[in-house]
C-alpha positions as CSV (number, residue, x, y, z in Angstrom):
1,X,56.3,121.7,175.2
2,X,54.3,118.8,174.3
3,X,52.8,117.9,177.9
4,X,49.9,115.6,177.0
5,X,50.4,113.8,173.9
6,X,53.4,113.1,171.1
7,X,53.7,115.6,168.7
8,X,50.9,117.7,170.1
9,X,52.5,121.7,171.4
10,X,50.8,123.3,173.7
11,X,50.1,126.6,172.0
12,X,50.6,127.9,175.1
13,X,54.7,127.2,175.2
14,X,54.7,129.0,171.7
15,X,53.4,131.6,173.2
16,X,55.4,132.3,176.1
17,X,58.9,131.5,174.1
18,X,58.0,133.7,171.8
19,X,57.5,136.1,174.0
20,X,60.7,135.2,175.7
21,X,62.7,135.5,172.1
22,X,61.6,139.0,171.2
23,X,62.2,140.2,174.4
24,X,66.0,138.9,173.9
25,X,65.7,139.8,170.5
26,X,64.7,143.6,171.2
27,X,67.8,143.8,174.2
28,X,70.4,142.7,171.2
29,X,71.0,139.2,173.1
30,X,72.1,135.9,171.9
31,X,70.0,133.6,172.8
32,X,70.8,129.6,174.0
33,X,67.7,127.6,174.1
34,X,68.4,124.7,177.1
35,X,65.8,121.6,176.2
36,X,65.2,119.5,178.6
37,X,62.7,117.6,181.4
38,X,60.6,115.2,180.0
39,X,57.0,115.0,179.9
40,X,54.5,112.2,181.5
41,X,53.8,110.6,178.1
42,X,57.4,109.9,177.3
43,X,59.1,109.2,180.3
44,X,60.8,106.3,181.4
45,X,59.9,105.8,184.6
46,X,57.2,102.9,184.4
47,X,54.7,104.4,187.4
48,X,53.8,107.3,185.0
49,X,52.3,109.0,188.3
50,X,51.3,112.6,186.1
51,X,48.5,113.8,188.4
52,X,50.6,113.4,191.7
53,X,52.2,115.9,193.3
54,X,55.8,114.0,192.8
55,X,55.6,114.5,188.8
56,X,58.2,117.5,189.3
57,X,60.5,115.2,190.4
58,X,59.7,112.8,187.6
59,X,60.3,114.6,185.3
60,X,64.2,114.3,186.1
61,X,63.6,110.6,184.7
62,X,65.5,110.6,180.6
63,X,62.8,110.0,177.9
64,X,61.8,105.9,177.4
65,X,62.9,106.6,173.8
66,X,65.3,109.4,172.6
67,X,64.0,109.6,169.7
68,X,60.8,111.3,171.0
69,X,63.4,114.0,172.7
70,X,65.1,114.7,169.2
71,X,61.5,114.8,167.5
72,X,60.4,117.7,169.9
73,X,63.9,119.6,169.9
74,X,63.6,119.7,165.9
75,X,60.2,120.9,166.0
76,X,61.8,123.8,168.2
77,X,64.8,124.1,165.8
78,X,63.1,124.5,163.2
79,X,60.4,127.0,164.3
80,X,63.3,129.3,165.6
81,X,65.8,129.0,162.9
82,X,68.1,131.8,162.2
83,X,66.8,132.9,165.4
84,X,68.9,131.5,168.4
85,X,72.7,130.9,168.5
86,X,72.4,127.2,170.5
87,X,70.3,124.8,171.3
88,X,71.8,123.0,174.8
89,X,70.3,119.0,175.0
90,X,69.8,119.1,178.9
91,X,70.8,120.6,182.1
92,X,73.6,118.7,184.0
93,X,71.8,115.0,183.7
94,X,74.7,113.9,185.4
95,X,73.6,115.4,188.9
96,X,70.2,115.1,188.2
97,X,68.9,112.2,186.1
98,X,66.5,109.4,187.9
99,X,66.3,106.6,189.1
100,X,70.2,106.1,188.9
101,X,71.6,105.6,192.1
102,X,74.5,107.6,193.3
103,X,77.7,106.9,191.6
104,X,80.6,105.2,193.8
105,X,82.4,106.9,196.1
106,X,85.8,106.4,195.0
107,X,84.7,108.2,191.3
108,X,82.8,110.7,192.7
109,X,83.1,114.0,194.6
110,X,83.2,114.2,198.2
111,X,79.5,114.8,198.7
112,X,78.3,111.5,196.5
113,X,76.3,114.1,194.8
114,X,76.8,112.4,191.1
115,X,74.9,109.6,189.2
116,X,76.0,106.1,188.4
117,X,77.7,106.5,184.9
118,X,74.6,104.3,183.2
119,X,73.6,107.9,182.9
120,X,76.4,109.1,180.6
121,X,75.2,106.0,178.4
122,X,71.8,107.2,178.5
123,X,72.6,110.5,177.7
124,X,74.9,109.6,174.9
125,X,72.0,107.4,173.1
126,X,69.9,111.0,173.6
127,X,72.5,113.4,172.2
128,X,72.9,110.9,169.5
129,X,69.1,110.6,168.4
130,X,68.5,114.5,168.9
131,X,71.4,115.7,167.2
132,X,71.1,114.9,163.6
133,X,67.2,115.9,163.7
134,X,68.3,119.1,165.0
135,X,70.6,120.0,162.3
136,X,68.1,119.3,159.6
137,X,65.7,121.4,161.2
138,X,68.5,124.2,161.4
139,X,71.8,123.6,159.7
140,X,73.4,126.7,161.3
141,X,72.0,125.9,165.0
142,X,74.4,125.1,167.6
143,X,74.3,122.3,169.0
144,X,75.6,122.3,172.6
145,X,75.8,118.6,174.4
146,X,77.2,117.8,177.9
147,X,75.8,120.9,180.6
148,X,77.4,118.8,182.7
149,X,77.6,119.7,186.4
150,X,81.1,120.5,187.5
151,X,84.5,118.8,186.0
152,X,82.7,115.7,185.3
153,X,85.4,113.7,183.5
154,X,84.5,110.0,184.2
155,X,80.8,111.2,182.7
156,X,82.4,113.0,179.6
157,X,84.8,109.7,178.9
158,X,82.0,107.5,178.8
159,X,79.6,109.5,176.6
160,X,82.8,109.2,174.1
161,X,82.9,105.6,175.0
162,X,79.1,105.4,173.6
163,X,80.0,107.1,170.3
164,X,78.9,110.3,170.9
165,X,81.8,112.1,169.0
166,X,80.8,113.6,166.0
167,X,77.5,114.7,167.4
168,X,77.5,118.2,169.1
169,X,79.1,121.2,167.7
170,X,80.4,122.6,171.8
171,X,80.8,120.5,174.7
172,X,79.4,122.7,177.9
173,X,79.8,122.2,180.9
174,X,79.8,124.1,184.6
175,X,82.8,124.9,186.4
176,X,82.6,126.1,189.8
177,X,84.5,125.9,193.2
178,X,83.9,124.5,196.1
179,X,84.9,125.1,199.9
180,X,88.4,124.8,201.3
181,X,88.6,120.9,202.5
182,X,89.6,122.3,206.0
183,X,88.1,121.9,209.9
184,X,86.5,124.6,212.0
185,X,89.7,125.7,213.4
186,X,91.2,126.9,210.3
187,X,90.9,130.2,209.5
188,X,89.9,129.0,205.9
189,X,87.2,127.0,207.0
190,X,84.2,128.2,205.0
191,X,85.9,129.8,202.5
192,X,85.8,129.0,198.3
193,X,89.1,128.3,196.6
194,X,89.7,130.4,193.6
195,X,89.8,129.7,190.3
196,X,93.0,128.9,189.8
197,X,93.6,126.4,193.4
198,X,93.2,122.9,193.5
199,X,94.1,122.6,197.0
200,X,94.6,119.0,198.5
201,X,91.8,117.7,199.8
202,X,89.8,119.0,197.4
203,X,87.2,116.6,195.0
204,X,88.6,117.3,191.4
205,X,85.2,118.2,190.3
206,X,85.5,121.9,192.0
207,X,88.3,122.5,190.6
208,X,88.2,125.3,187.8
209,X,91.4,125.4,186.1
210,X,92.4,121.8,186.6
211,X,88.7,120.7,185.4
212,X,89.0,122.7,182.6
213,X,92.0,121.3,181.1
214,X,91.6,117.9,182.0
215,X,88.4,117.6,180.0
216,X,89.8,119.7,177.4
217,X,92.9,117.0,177.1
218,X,89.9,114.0,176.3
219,X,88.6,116.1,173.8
220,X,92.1,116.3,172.1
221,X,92.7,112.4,172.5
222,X,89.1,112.0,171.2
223,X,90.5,113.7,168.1
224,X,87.7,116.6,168.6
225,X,90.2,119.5,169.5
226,X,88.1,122.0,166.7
227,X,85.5,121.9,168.7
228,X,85.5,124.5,171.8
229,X,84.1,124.2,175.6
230,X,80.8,126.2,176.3
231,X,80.4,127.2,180.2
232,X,77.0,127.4,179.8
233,X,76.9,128.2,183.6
234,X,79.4,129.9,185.8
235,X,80.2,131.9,188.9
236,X,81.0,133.1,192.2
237,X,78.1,133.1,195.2
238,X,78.3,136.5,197.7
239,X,77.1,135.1,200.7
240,X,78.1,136.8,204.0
241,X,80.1,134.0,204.9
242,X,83.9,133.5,204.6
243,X,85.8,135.7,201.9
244,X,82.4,136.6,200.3
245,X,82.0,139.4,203.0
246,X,85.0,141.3,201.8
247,X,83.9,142.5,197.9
248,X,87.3,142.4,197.4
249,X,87.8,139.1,197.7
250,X,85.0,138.3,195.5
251,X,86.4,140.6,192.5
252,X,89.6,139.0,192.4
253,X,88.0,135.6,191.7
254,X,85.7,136.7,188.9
255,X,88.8,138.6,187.6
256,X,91.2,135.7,187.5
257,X,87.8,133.4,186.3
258,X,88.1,136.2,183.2
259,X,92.1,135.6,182.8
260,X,91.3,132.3,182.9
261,X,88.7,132.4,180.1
262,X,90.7,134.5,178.1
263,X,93.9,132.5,178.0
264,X,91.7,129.6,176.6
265,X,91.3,129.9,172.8
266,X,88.9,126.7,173.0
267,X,86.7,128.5,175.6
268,X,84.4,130.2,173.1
269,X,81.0,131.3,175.3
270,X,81.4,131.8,178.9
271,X,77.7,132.5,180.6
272,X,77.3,134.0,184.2
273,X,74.9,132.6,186.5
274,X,72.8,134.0,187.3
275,X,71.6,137.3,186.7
276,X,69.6,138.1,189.8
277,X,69.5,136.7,192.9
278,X,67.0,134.4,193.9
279,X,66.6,135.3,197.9
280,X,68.7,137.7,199.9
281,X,69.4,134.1,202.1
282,X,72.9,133.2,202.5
283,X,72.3,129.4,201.3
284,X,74.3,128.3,198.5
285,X,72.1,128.0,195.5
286,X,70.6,131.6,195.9
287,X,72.9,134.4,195.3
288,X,74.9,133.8,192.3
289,X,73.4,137.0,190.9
290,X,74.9,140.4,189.5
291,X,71.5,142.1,191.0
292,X,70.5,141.6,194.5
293,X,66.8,140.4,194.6
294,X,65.4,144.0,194.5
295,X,66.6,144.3,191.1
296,X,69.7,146.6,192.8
297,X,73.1,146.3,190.9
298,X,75.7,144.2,193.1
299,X,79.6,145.1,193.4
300,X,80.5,142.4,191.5
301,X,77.8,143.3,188.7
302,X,79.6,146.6,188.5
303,X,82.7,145.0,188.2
304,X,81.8,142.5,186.0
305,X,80.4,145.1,183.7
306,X,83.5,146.6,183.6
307,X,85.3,143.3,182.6
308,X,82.8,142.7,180.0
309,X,83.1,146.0,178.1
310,X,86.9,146.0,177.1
311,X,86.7,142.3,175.9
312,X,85.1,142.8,172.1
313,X,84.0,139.3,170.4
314,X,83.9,138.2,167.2
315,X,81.1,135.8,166.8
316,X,79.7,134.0,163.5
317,X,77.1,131.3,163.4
318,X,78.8,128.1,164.2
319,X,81.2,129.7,166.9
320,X,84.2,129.0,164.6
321,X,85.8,132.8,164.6
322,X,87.8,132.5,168.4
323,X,86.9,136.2,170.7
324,X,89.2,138.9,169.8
325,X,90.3,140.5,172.7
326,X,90.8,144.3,172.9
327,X,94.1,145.4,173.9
């Protein structure tokens, strides 16, 4: 957004988020702006290396100052008001942030795949800084903090720790499952839990339900129960291997993700991820989508159309009005 120099837009970003917005606009979409990475000028790592070839990586590094990151997320605000339904203040900075080193094993999930929790204080200061800018620029805005990468709860409890209460209007996050903890020989080896298992073994940050409501218990002890739980991201990958061979395996899962979703009145936006698939590759990351890579409607997107269609929502600004469900 502002690449070179504080304060300074590319006209160029306009351009292409415009584009972007009345493309949504025109399909009848809400739209949730997610604001994040941080340019050379304003980052905090001190090499400042712009015109290398590692400056995609550095942009993972938080802003020096987080006032610089609310400044530029109010100029957005402000320029789209009326116009998009949230505005999400990163994506999952507690799996990405640098140059934190990986968090302790014995708080973390079984791959170390987390950051120290100096990144939950960081990110609290930012959410902090941004928020109040944000709803100046746009009273009726969104704003969504957390995107945090799976059931993060240690992260979540420390951003309350650094007084973020009080400063987001939805706290998001990403649930998703991971493999059963099982060897080779077991005929479950390879295969992802469902949504409603939290088999032994298992890091409590895959685990759906159980992350669900554990973070939704902090936000009732923090006294912040009103406010409802985003999934921002979610879903269900159809590789060829384990249960994701058999489509029926892979419609029961999004089916009881949905029963799930519905039986939470605090769960107010639930967003798939993703759309389309990235590769036709079996590796993890890339096919998450409800249309194959040739743009060709999946089983599961055909069933997950079907879910979608009988649940009607009600929906007003500020995501205080819970979904009404049709019977």
């Amino acid at each position: 957004m502002e690449p070179n120099e504080k304060g300074k837009v590319d006209p160029r970003f306009w351009l292409r988020v415009d584009a972007i917005l009345l493309a949504t606009e025109k399909a009848k979409m809400l739209t949730i702006f997610v604001f994040s990475d941080t340019p050379c000028w304003a980052t905090s790592d001190p090499r400042k290396l712009c015109a290398t070839s590692d400056f995609p990586i550095l942009k993972r590094f938080p802003p020096a100052d987080p006032n610089d990151y609310g400044n530029a997320a109010a100029v957005l605000a402000k320029r789209y008001r009326g116009r998009i339904m949230a505005l999400e203040l990163w994506d999952e900075p507690n799996l990405i942030w640098l140059p934190l080193a990986s968090r302790v094993g014995a708080i973390n999930d079984n791959s170390s795949l987390f950051v120290d929790l100096q990144g939950a204080e960081q990110y609290a200061k930012l959410v902090k800084a941004a928020y109040p800018k944000i709803k100046l620029a746009d009273p009726n805005v969104t704003v969504v903090a957390g995107s945090i990468a799976a059931a993060d709860l240690d992260y979540v409890n420390v951003m309350y720790d650094n007084g973020v209460k009080g400063n987001f209007d939805a706290l998001s996050f990403h649930p998703f499952t991971d493999v059963y903890p099982v060897g080779r020989d077991n005929i479950r080896y390879g295969i992802s839990y469902s949504p409603s298992e939290c088999p032994e073994g298992a890091s409590l940050f895959w685990c759906f339900r159980n992350g669900v409501e554990r973070i939704r218990r902090t936000m009732v002890e923090e006294q912040e129960d009103p406010k409802p739980i985003w999934f921002t991201q979610f879903g269900f990958r159809s590789t060829v291997a384990g249960n994701w061979a058999r489509t029926t395996g892979h419609e029961t899962y999004l089916r009881e993700a949905f029963r799930l979703i519905n039986s939470w009145d605090y769960v107010r936006v639930a967003c798939w991820s993703n759309l389309v698939d990235t590769t036709d590759s079996n590796s993890h990351e890339t096919r998450f989508g409800l249309y194959d890579s040739q743009l060709k409607i999946k089983f599961l997107g055909e069933r997950f159309r079907e879910i979608v269609t009988n649940i009607t929502t009600a929906y007003d600004t500020n995501m205080t009005t819970a979904p009404r469900r049709r019977d």
